[in-house]
TILUMMI-815225 format. One record per atom (N, C-alpha, C): residue in three letters; x, y, z. Coordinates in steps of 0.02 Angstrom, whole numbers, plus 50000, padded with zeros to 5 digits. Example, Ala and Ser with C-alpha at 12.3 -4.5 7.8 and 13.67 -1.06 7.14 Angstrom:
% TILUMMI-815225
ala506604971650390 ala506154977550390 ala506604983550390 ser506424988850354 ser506844994750357 ser506455000250394 
END
This chain:
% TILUMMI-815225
unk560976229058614 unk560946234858656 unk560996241058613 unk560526247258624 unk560556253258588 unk561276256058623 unk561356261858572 unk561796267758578 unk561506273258626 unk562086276958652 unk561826280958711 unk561636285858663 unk561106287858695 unk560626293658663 unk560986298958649 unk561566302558679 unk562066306658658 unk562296307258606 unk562266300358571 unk562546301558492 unk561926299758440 unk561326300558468 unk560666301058431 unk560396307058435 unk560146311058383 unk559926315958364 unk559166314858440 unk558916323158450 unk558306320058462 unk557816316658436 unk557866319358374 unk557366316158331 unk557356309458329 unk557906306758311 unk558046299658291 unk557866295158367 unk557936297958405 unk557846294658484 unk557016295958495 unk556626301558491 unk556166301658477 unk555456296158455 unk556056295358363 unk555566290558313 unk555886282758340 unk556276283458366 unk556476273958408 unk555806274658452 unk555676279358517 unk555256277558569 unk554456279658536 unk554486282258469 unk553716280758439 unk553696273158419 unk554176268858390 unk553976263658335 unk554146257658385 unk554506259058455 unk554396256458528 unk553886254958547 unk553656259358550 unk552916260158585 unk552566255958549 unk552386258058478 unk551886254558414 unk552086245558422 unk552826246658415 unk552776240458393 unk552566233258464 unk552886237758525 unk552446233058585 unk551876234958630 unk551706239358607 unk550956241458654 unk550506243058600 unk550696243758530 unk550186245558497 unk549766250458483 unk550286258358522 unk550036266658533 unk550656267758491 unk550576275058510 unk550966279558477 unk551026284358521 unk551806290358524 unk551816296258566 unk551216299658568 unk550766302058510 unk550296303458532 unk549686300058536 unk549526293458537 unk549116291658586 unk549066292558669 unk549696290158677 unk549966288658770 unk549846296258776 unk549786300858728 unk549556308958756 unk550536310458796 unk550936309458761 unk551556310458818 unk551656317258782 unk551806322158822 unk552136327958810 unk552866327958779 unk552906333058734 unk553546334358707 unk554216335358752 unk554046339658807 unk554446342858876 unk554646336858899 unk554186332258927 unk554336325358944 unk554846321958908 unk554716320958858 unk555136313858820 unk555876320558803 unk555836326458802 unk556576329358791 unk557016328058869 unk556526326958934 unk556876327458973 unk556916320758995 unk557126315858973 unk557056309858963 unk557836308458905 unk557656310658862 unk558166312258814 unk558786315158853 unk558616317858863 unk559316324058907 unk559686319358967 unk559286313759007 unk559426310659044 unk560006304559016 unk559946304858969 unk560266297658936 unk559906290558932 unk559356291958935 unk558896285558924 unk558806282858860 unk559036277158837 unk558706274258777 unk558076274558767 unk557956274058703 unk557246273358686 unk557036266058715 unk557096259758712 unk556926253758745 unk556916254658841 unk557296257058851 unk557256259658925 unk556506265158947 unk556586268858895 unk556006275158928 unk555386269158917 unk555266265758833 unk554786263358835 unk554696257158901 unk555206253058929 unk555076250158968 unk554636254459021 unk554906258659033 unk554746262259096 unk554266266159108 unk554026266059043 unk553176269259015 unk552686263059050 unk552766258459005 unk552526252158999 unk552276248459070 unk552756251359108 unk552766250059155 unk552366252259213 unk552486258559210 unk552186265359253 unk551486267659243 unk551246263359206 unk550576263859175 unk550226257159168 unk550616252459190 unk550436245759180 unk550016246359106 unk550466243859066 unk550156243458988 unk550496234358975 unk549746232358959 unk550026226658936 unk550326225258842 unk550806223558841 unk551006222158791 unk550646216558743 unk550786219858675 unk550346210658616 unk550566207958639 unk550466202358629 unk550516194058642 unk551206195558566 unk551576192258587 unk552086190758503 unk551946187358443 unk551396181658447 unk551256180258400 unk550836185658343 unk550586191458388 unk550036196058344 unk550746201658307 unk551076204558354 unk551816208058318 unk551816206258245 unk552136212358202 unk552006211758138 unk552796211358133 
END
């Protein structure tokens, strides 16, 4: 289980929900085109990075690699 985002920099919460993203959908913050405003107010909420990306993932129906392709 992550740490509450409170004691993560933005940044550092940030580069978790970029290498999130990469590492199970295979985008990046700026692929998915997500706004900066967005993911701070997301941040501000207390959302983990594994949580927002769930909820990306989700809200967009993005299918995830298969695990065997995961690096």
């Amino acid at each position: 289980m992550e740490a509450s985002t409170t004691s993560k920099s933005y940044g550092d919460w940030r580069d978790s929900v970029n290498q999130s993203l990469h590492r199970i959908y295979c985008i990046t913050i700026a692929d998915a085109g997500i706004e900066e405003q967005f993911l701070i107010n997301y941040w501000q909420s207390n959302e983990t990075p594994v949580e927002f990306v769930a909820w990306f993932g989700n809200k967009f129906d993005l299918d995830p690699m298969p695990t065997l392709v995961r690096a």
